[in-house]
KOLKE-437709 format. One line per 4 residues: their letters; for each residue z, x, y of C-alpha. Coordinates in pm, whole numbers. Layout:
BEGIN
A = Z:X:Y  ...;
***
This chain:
BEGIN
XXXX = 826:3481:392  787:3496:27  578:3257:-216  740:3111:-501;
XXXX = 733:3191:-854  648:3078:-1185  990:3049:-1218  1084:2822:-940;
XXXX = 834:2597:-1012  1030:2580:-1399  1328:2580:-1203  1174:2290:-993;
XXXX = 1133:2013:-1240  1460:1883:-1319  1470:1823:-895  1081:1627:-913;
XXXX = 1152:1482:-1226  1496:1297:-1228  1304:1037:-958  950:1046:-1105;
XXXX = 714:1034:-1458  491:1301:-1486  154:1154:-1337  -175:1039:-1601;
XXXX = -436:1283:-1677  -696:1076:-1716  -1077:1034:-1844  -1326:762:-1673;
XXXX = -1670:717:-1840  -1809:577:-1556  -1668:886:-1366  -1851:1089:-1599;
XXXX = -2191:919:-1541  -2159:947:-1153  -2016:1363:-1184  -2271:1452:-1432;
XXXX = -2038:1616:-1651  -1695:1583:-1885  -1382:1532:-1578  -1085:1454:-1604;
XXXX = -870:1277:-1320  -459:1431:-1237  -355:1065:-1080  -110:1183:-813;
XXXX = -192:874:-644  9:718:-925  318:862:-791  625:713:-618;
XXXX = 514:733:-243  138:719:-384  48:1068:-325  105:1486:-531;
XXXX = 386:1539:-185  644:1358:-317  668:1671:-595  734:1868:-298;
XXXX = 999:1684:-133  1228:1605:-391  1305:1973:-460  1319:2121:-126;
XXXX = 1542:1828:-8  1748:1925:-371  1746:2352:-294  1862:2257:94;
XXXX = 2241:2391:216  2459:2106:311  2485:2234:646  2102:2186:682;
XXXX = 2155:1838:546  2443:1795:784  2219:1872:1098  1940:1611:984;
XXXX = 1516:1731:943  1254:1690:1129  863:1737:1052  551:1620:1147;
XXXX = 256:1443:927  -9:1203:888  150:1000:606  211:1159:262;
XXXX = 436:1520:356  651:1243:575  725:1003:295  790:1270:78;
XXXX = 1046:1401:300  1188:1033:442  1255:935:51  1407:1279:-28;
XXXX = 1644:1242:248  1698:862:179  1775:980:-168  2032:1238:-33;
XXXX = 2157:1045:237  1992:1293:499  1906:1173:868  1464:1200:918;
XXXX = 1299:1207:1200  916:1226:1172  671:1294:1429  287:1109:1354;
XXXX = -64:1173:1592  -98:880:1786  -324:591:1633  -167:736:1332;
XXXX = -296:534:969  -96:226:1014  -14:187:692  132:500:659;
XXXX = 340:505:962  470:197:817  578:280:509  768:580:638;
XXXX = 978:360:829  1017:123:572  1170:436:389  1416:477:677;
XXXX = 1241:756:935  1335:749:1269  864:803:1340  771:863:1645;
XXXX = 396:943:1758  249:1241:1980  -84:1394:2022  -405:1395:1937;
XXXX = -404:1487:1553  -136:1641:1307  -153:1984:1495  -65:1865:1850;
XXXX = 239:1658:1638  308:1954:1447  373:2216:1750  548:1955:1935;
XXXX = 810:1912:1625  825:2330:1659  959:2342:2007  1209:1963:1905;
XXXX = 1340:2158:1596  1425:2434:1792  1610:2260:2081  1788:2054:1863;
XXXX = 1897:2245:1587  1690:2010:1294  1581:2147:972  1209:2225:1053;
XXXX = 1010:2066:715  702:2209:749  390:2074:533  322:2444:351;
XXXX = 500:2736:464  788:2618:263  857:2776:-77  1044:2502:-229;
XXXX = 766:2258:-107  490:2450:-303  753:2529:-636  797:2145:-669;
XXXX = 443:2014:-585  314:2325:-811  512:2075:-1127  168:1853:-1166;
XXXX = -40:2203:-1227  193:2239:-1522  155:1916:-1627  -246:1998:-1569;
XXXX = -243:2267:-1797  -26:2169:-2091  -238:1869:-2163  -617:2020:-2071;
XXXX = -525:2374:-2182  -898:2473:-2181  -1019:2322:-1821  -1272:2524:-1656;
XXXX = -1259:2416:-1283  -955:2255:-1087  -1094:2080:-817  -807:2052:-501;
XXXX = -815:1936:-147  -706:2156:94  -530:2027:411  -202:2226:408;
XXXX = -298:2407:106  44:2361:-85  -136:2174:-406  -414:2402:-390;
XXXX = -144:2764:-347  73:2583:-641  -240:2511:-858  -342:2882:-877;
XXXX = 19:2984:-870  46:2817:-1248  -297:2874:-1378  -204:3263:-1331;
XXXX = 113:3250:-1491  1:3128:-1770  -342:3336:-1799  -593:3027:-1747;
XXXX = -929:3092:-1721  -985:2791:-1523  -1122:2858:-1200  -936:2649:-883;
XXXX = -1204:2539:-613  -1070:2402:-303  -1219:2068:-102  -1221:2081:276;
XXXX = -1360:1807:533  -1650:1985:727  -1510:1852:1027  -1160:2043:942;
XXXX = -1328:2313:807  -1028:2559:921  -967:2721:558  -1313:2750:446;
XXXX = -1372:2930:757  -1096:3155:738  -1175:3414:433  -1151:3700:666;
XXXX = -885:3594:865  -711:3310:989  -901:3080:1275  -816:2792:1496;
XXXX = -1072:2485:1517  -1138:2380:1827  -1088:2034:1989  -957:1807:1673;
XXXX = -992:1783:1344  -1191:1441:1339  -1229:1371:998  -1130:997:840;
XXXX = -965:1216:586  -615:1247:715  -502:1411:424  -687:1749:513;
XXXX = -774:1672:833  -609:2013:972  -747:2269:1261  -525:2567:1124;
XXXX = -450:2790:845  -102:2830:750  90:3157:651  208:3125:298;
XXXX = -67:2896:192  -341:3105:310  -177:3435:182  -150:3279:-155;
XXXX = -454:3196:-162  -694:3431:22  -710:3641:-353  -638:3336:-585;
XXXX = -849:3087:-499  -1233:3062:-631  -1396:2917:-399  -1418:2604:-153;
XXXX = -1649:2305:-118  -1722:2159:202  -1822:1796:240  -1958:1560:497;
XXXX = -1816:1220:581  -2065:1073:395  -1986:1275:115  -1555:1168:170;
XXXX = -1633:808:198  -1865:827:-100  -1588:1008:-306  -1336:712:-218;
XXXX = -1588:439:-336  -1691:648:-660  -1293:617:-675  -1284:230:-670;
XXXX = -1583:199:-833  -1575:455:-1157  -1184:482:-1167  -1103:119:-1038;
XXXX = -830:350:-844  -765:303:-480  -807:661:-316  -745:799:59;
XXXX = -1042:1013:190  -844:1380:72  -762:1135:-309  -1157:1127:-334;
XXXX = -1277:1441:-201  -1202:1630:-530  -1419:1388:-735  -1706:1411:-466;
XXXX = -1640:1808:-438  -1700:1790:-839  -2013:1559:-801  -2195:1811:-496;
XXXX = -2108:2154:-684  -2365:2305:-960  -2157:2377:-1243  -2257:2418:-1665;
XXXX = -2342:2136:-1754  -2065:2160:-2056  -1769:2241:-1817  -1480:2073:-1851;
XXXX = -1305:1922:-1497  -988:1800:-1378  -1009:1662:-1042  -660:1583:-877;
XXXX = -672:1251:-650  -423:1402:-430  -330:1038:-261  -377:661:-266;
XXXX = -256:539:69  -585:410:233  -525:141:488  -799:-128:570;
XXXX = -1017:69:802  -1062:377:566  -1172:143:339  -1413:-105:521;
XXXX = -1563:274:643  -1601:414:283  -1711:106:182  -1975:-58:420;
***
């Protein structure tokens, strides 16, 4: 499987854009106190569907064959890659059917059947949903969406790194959660196209450490991925992701759960932006790593959808 290129993600933005804005780049003084340095703040959370997947959806649902929309999709998610795809199809009048872990976010869940999903839940975490959606896709004949190895997926969430880089041209980090990898693969995708010396550092959950663990091959975590992150909480690399990113990416930040629930408080607090635990981890990632003190950040809060417990958790 081949990566996209600079010019799909171009080719991309008429798809993303007819059905959103182009999300706020945004400074927070407050933000800047509690970092310790200049950052700025990409507001996917912003977005329609609150989170940077929606990007994603819209143009692979836009590139698909009508005999792929004919058969109907399937994938499986904790939230954000499954209402990107449910409003994609909803758009296109494509049948969804979603597969969740069970005791799944609520909220979430909800919202993906408000968009129309047939959601069903399986499993301990995302991977036991996402193998069991491998082996349904296959049986039935359903377009397989996966979260990342999906080169439309990564062209049209790879749109907001554009939109990163035309309006902070000089940026010197790029701070990105990793779950999937997709913003993270699209993020470096752009800043090498267009000869950036920005550096892209990638934010895992230590408890779904799978990436950051993986620089010399791809692993497997053990048991699950039990982070209150849902957003990255992941126990696998992925293909295309990882091979995009094993030479492109700079480096990755690990953080405790402390260290995610701070990042979604510093959210409400400095931002006075809701944030899930993967929307905060940038910020936090930004706050932990020793940088110049005269570097300029952008930190992309990746996702909004935090239901009650996430934040009574981050919060207490």
């Amino acid at each position: 499987m081949h990566g996209p290129t600079y010019d799909d993600v171009l080719a991309a933005q008429p798809h993303v854009y007819a059905h959103m804005r182009r999300s706020s780049l945004l400074k927070h003084p407050l933000l800047d106190e509690w970092v310790g340095r200049s950052t700025w703040v990409k507001h996917e959370n912003h977005n329609p569907t609150g989170s940077f997947k929606i990007r994603g959806g819209l143009n692979l649902a836009a590139r698909m064959s009508d005999e792929e929309k004919r058969r109907g999709v399937i994938c499986a998610s904790t939230g954000n890659h499954g209402q990107s795809v449910a409003t994609a199809c909803r758009l296109l009048g494509i049948r969804c059917r979603i597969v969740v872990p069970v005791g799944n976010n609520p909220d979430k869940t909800a919202a993906m059947r408000a968009l129309g999903a047939d959601v069903q839940e399986y499993g301990r975490d995302f991977d036991d949903a996402r193998e069991f959606v491998e082996s349904v896709s296959a049986r039935e004949g359903l377009r397989y969406v996966h979260n990342a190895n999906e080169p439309h997926l990564i062209a049209g969430v790879a749109t907001y790194a554009l939109e990163v880089f035309e309006e902070c041209p000089n940026v010197d980090y790029v701070f990105v959660p990793i779950g999937g990898g997709s913003g993270a693969a699209g993020c470096a995708l752009v800043r090498a196209a267009l000869g950036s010396h920005a550096k892209v550092i990638g934010v895992q959950a230590a408890r779904a450490d799978a990436f950051a663990r993986s620089w010399r091959g791809p692993v497997r975590v053990d048991g699950t991925a039990e982070t209150f992150a849902e957003g990255i909480a992941t126990r696998t690399t992925f293909d295309l992701t990882f091979t995009m990113l094993k030479t492109s990416l700079d480096d990755v930040v690990t953080l405790e759960e402390s260290e995610l629930q701070e990042g979604v408080a510093a959210s409400i607090r400095c931002t006075h932006n809701l944030a899930e635990g993967a929307g905060g981890a940038a910020i936090a990632a930004a706050r932990k790593t020793n940088l110049p003190g005269d570097a300029r950040i952008v930190c992309v809060m990746s996702g909004g959808n935090a239901d009650e417990r996430t934040l009574r958790r981050a919060l207490a």
